[in-house]
C-alpha positions as CSV (number, residue, x, y, z in Angstrom):
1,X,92.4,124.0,123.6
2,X,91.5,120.7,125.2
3,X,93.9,119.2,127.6
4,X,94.8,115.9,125.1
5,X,95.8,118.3,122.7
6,X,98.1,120.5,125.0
7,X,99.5,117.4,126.0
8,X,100.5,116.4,122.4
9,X,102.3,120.0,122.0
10,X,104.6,118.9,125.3
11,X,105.2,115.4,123.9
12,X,106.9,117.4,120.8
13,X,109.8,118.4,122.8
14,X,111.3,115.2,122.3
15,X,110.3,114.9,119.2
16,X,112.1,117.6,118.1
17,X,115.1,116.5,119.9
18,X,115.5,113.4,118.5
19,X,114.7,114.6,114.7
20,X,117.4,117.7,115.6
21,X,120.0,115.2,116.3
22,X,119.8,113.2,113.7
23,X,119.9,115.6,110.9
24,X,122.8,117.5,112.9
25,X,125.4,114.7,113.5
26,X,125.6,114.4,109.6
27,X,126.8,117.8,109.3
28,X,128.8,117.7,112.2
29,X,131.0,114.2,110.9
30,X,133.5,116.0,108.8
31,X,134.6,118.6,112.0
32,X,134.8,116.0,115.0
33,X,136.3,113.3,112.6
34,X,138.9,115.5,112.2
35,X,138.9,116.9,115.9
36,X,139.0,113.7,117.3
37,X,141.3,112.1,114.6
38,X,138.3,109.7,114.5
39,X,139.2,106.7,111.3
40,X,136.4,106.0,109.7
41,X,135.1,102.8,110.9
42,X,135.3,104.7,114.3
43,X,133.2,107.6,112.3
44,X,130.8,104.7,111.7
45,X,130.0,104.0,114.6
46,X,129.8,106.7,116.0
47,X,126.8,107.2,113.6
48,X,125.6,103.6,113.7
49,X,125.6,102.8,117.9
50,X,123.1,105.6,118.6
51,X,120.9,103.4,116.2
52,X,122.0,100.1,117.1
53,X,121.3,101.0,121.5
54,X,117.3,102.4,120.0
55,X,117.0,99.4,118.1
56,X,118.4,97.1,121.5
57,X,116.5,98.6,123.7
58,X,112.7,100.0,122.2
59,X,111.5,96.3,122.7
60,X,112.3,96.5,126.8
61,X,111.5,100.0,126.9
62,X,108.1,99.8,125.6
63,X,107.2,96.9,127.9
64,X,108.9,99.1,130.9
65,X,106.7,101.9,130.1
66,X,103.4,99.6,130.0
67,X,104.0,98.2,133.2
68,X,105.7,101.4,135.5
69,X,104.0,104.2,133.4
70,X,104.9,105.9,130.0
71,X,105.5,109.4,131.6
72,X,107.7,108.5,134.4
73,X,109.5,106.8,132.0
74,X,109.8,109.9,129.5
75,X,111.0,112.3,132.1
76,X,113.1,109.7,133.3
77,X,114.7,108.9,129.3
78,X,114.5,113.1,129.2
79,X,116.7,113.0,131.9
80,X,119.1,110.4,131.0
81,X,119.6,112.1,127.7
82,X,120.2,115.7,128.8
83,X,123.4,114.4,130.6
84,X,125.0,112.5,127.9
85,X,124.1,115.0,125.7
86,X,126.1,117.2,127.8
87,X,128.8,114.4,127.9
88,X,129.3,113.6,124.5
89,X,129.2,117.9,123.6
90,X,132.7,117.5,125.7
91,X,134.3,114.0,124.7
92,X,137.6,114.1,124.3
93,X,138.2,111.0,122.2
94,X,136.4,108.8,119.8
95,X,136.2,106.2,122.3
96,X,134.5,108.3,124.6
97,X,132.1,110.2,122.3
98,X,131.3,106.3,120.9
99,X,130.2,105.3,124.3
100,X,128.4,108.6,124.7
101,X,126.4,108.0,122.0
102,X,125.3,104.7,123.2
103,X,124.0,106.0,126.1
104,X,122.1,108.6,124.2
105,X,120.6,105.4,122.1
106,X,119.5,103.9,125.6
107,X,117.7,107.4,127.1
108,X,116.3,107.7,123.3
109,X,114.6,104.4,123.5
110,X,112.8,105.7,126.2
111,X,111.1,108.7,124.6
112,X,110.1,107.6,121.4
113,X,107.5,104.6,122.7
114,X,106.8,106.4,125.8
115,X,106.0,109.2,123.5
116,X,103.8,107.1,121.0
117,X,101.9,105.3,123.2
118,X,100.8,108.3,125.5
119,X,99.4,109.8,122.3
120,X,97.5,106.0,121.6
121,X,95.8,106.7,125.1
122,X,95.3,110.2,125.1
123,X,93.1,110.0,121.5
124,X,91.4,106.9,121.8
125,X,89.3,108.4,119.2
126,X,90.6,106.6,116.0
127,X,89.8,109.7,113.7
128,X,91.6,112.1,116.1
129,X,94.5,109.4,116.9
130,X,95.5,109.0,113.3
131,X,95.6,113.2,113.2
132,X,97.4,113.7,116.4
133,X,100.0,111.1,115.0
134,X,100.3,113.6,111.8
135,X,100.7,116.6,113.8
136,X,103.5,114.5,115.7
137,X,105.3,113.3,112.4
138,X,105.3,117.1,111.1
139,X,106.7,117.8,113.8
140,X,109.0,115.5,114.0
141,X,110.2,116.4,110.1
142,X,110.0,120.2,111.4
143,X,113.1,119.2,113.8
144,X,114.7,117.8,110.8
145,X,113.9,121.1,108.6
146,X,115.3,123.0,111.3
147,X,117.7,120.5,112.0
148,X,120.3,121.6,109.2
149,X,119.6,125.4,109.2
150,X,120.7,125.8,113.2
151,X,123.5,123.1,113.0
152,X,125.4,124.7,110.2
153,X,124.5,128.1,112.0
154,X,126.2,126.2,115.0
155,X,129.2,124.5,113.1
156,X,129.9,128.0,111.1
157,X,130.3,129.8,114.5
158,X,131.3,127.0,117.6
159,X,132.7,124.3,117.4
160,X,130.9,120.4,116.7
161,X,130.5,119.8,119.9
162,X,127.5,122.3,120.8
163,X,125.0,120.4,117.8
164,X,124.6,117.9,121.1
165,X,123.9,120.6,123.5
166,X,121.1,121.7,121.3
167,X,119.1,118.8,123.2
168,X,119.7,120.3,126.9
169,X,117.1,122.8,126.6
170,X,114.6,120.8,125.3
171,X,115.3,118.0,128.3
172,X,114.9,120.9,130.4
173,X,111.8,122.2,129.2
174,X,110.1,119.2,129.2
175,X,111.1,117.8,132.9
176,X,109.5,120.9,134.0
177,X,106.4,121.0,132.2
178,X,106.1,117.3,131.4
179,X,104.5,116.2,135.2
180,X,102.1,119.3,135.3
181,X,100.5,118.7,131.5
182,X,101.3,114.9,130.9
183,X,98.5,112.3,131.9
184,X,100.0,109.2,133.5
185,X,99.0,105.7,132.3
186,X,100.0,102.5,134.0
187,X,98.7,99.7,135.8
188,X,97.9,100.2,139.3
189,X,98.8,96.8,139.9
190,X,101.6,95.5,137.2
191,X,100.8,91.8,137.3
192,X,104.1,90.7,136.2
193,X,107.1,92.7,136.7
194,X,109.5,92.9,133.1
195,X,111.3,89.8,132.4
196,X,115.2,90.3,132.7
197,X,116.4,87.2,130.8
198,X,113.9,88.3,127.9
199,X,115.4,91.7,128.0
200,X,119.0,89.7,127.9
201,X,117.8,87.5,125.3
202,X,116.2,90.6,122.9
203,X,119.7,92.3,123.0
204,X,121.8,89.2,122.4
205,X,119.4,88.6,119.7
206,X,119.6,92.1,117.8
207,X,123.0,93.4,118.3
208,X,124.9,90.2,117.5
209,X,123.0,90.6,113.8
210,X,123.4,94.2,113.5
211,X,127.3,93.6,113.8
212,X,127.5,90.8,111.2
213,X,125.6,92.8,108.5
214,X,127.8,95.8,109.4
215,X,130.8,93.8,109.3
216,X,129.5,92.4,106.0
217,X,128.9,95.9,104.2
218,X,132.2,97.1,105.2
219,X,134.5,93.9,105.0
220,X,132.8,92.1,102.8
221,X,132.5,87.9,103.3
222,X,134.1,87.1,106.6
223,X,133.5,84.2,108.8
224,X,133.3,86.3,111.6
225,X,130.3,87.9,110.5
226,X,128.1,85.1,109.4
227,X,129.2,83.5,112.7
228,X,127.9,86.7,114.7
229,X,124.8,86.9,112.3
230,X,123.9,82.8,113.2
231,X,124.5,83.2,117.1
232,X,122.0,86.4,117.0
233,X,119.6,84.1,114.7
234,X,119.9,81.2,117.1
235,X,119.3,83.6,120.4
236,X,116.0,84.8,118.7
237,X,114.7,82.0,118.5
238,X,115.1,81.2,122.3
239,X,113.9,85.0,122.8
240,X,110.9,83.6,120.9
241,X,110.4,80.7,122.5
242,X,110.1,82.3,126.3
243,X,107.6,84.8,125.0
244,X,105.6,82.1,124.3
245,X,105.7,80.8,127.6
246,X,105.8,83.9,129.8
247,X,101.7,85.0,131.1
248,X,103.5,88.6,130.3
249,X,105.9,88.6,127.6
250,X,108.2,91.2,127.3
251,X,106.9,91.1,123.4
252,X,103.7,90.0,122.7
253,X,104.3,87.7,119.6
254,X,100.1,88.0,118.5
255,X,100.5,91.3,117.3
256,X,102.6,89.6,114.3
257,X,99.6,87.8,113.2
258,X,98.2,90.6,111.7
259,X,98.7,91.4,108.1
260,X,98.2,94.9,108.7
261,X,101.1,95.1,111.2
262,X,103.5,93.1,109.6
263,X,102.8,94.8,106.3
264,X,103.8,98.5,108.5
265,X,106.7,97.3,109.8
266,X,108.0,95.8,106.6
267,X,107.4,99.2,105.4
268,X,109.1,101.1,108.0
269,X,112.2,98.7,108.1
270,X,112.7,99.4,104.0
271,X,111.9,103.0,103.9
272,X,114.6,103.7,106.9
273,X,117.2,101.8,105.0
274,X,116.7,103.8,101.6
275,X,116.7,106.9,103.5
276,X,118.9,106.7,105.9
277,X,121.7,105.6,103.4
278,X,120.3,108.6,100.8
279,X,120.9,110.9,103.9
280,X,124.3,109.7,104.8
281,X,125.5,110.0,101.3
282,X,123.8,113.2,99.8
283,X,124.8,115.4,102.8
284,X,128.6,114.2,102.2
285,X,128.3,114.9,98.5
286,X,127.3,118.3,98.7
287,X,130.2,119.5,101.4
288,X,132.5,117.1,99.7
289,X,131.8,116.8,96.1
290,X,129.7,120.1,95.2
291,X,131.7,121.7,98.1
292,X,129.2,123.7,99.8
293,X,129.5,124.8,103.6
294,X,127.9,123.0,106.3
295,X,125.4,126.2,106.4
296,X,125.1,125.7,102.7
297,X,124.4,122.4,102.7
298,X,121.7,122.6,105.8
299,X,119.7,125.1,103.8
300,X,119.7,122.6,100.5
301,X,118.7,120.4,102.7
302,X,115.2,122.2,103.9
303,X,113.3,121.2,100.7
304,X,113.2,118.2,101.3
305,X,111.9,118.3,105.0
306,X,109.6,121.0,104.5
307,X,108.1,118.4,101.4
308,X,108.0,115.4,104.2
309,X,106.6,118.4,106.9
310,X,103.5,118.6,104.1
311,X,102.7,115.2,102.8
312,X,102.5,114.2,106.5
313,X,99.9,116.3,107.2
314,X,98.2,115.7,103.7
315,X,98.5,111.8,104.1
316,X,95.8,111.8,106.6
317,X,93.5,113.7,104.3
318,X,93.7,111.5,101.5
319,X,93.5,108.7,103.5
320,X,89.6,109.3,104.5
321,X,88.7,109.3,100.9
322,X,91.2,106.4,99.7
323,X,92.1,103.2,100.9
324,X,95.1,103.3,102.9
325,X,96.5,100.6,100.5
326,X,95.9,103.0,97.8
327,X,98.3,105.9,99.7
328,X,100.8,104.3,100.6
329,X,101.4,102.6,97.7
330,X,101.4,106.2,96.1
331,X,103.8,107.6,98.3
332,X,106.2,104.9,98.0
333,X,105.9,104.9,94.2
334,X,106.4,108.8,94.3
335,X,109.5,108.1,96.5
336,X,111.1,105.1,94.1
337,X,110.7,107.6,91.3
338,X,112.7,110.2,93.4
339,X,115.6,107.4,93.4
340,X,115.2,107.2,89.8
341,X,116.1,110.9,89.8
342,X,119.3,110.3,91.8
343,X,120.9,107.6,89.4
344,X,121.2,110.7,86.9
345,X,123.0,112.8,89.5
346,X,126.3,114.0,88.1
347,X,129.0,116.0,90.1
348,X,128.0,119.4,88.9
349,X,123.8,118.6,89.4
350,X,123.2,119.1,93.3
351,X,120.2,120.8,92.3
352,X,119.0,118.0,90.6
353,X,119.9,115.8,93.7
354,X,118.0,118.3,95.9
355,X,115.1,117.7,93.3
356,X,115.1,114.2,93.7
357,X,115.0,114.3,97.2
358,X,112.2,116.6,97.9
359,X,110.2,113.9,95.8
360,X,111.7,111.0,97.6
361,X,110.8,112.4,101.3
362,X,107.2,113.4,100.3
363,X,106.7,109.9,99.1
364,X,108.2,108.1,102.2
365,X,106.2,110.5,104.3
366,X,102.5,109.2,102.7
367,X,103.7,105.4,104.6
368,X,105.4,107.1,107.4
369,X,102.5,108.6,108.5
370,X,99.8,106.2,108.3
371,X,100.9,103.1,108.8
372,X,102.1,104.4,112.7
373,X,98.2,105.0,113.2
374,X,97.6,101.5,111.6
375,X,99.9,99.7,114.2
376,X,99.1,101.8,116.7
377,X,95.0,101.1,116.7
378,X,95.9,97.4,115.8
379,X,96.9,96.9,120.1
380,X,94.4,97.9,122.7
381,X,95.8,100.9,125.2
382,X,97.2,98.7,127.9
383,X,99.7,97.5,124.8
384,X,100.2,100.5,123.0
385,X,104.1,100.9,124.3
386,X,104.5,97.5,123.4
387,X,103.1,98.4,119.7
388,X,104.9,101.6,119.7
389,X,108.5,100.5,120.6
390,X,108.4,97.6,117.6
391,X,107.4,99.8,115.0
392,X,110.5,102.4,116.7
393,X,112.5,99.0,116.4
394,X,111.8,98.6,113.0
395,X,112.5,102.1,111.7
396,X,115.6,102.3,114.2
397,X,116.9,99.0,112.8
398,X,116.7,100.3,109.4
399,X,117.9,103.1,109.6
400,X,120.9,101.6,111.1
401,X,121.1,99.2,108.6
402,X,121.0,101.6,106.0
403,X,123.7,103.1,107.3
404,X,126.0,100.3,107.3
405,X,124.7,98.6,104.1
406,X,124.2,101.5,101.6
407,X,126.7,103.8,102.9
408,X,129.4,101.1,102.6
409,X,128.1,100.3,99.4
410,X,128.8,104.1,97.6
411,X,132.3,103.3,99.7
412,X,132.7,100.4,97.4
413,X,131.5,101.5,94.4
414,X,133.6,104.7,95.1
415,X,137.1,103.1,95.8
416,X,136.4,100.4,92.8
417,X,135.8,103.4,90.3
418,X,138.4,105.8,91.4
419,X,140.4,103.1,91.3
420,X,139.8,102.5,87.8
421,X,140.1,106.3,87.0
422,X,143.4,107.2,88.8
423,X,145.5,109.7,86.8
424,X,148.6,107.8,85.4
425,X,151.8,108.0,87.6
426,X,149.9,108.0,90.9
427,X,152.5,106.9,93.6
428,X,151.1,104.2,95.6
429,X,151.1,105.9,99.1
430,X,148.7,108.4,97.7
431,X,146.7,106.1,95.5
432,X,145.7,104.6,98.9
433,X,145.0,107.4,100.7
434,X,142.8,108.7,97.8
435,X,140.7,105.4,97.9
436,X,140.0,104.9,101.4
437,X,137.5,107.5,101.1
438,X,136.4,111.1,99.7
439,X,137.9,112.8,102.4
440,X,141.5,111.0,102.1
441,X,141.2,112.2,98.3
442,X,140.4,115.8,99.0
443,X,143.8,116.0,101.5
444,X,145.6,114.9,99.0
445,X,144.4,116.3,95.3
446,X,146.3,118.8,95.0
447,X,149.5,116.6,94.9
448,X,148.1,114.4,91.2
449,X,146.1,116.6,88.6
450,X,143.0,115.6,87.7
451,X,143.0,113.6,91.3
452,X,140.1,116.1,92.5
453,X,137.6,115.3,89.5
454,X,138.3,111.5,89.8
455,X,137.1,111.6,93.2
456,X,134.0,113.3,93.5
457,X,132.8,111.6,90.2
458,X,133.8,107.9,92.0
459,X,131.4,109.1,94.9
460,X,128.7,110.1,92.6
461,X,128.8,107.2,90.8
462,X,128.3,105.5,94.2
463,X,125.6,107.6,95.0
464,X,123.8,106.8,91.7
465,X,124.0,102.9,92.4
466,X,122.4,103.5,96.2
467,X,119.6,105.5,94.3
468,X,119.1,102.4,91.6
469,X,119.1,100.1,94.7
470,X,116.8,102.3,96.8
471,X,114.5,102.6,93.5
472,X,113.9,98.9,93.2
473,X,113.2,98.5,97.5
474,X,110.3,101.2,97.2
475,X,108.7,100.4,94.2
476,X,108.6,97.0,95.7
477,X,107.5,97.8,99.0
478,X,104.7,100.3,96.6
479,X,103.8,96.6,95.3
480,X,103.3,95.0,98.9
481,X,101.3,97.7,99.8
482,X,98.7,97.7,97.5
483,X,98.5,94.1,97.8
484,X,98.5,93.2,101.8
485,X,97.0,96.3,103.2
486,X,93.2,96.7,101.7
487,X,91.7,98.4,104.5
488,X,89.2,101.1,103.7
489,X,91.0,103.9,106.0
490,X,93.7,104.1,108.2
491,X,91.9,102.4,111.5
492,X,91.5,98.4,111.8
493,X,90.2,96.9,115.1
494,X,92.3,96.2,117.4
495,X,94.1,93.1,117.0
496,X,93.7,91.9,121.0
497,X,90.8,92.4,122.9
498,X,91.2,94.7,126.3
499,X,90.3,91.4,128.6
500,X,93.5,89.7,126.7
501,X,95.8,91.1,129.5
């Protein structure tokens, strides 16, 4: 095996990491809520400011890793993360697990774009980039197949605290092996060192915005969050502005003028909503309304990973005999007919929902897969972080977005059903509980007949309106696609030329 390729096995280490700890804090939310007497906007964040610190930082990140080196920056990230892993394994409060969290979101932004643009320099081959980028999305979705199956093995035996330990041993793994098989790549000479107000500006910019639309989803329309949403707008546009004048900008705005690029990151920003809100809300029906185990539940969630494992690796197959236009457009159709499938869900069809979600993640993993390779050979190597940690920024910000947006909107449709279907008599104090969420309604159930059933139908009927919603967002991204990205393959030239630096 040639050195580039051993090299790619050692950059899955942190692949799998990061794909294990997403898939595991989902089954892990009901146990440390209740450990930690977490409420649940503090259960929200505690989901959302992992995302929200990737999505902050990728930007500065990627344009650390371009100018010091992308692998010390990965051991450095692989580092960082192994000891607030550690930390939040052992917090003792919500507060304290929140902030853990967020430091796990900064180490994280390190390691994806480090990751990604190593594998841009390693295989400057286009043919062989675009399949060492499928071997690194399957494995990626094989960390969230296993993901579910080891976490529920975990939560069924320890307590919830050991699903973040499961990233210690990969840290470990890979700080030893990582500076023997890794290549470096970095300027001898970095021209321009990274530009702190930029970095200053990026995070005023993003998290400001992310805020406001969570604040939106949950609160609905407060001043509050328009105000935050405006002062992020207005801040990006001075972010903007210096890139423009800086000889090194922390991001280089020309990359936007493609068509190509744009058209990935569009993609990669909707699919990460859709999915990240199905994710949320599937895995909390089937422990809460179809009331499965957190094992359980894991292994009905394989399917649909092991379907996202193979149309990863098939993506790339079809796409040397059809346009890339012509794939992803499939995919995404194939996915927005999987949310089709979940707006017929009812509380006694997980099956079905399991169906729907195997066709859903084989769809999303056609765009997934290819447009990465698509960004990735739009930027010459000297700007592959740089390429890498925006596309990371625009799944990142989805996915966190998802979170907030669709899982606050089955939380609306859920307490404005239930409300509606309340069993006559129900005292007032227990009509509340019952509609702050599913959870409140299962502690209190057995107290009102018919409580139970009004419940996990008022969450499935939530869940059916996120899979309408998440219907109409692929089958028009499916629409963009076939429109904006008419390349014949899954290369395009590379948007800058090398002497550009």
């Amino acid at each position: 095996m040639s050195r580039p390729w051993i090299g790619l096995a050692v950059l899955a280490l942190p692949t799998l990491l990061l794909s294990l700890d997403v898939s595991v804090l989902y089954l892990a939310l009901p146990q440390l809520g209740a450990d930690l007497r977490a409420d649940a906007t503090q259960q929200l964040w505690i989901l959302d400011i992992y995302s929200f610190m990737i999505a902050g930082f990728l930007v500065t990140m990627g344009a650390l890793g371009d100018r010091i080196g992308r692998r010390r920056l990965l051991l450095a990230g692989a580092a960082a993360f192994g000891l607030a892993s550690i930390v939040a394994a052992y917090a003792t409060g919500p507060a304290m697990l929140i902030a853990a969290r967020a430091l796990l979101g900064i180490a994280g932004a390190t390691l994806m774009p480090s990751t990604m643009a190593l594998i841009r320099n390693m295989f400057p081959d286009p043919e062989r980039m675009g399949l060492a980028i499928g071997v690194w999305f399957s494995c990626f979705m094989g960390g969230m197949t296993l993901g579910p199956l080891v976490g529920g093995l975990l939560l069924e035996h320890f307590w919830w605290g050991s699903v973040f330990l499961l990233g210690v041993p990969f840290m470990v793994l890979l700080l030893v092996v990582g500076p023997l098989l890794l290549p470096e790549f970095a300027p001898e000479r970095p021209e321009h060192p990274v530009d702190l107000l930029s970095v200053a500006l990026s995070l005023a910019a993003i998290l400001p915005v992310i805020y406001g639309l969570k604040t939106l989803a949950r609160d609905g329309w407060r001043p509050v969050a328009f105000m935050a949403i405006a002062a992020g707008l207005a801040i990006g546009v001075l972010f903007v502005r210096r890139q423009h004048t800086l000889a090194e900008p922390l991001l280089d705005l020309r990359l936007f003028a493609n068509r190509t690029f744009s058209t990935a990151l569009l993609i990669g920003l909707g699919g990460g909503v859709v999915m990240a809100g199905l994710s949320l809300l599937s895995t909390l029906y089937l422990q809460n309304v179809a009331g499965l185990s957190p094992l359980s539940t894991g292994m009905w969630l394989i399917p649909q990973n092991v379907a996202m494992v193979a149309g990863s690796l098939l993506a790339p197959v079809l796409a040397r005999k059809l346009p890339a236009a012509a794939v992803t457009a499939l995919g995404l159709a194939l996915a927005g007919l999987g949310l089709l499938v979940v707006t017929q869900v009812t509380p006694e069809s997980h099956g079905l929902l399991v169906a729907a979600l195997v066709l859903a993640s084989a769809g999303i993993s056609f765009p997934m897969a290819l447009t990465m390779n698509l960004m990735l050979a739009a930027a010459p190597p000297h700007k592959a972080g740089s390429a890498a940690s925006v596309s990371e920024t625009s799944g990142e910000f989805g996915i966190a977005v998802g979170i907030a947006t669709l899982g606050s909107l089955g939380t609306v449709v859920y307490r404005s059903v239930l409300a509606a279907d309340l069993p006559a008599r129900t005292p007032a104090e227990t009509a509340e509980t019952a509609t702050s969420s599913l959870t409140g309604a299962l502690s209190v159930a057995g107290e009102i007949p018919g409580l139970l059933d009004a419940a996990r139908g008022a969450f499935t009927s939530g869940l059916n309106v996120v899979g309408a919603v998440g219907a109409v967002i692929f089958l028009a991204l499916a629409l963009t696609a076939a429109i904006t990205l008419r390349t014949p393959g899954v290369t395009r030239e590379p948007v800058l030329e090398e002497s550009s630096a």
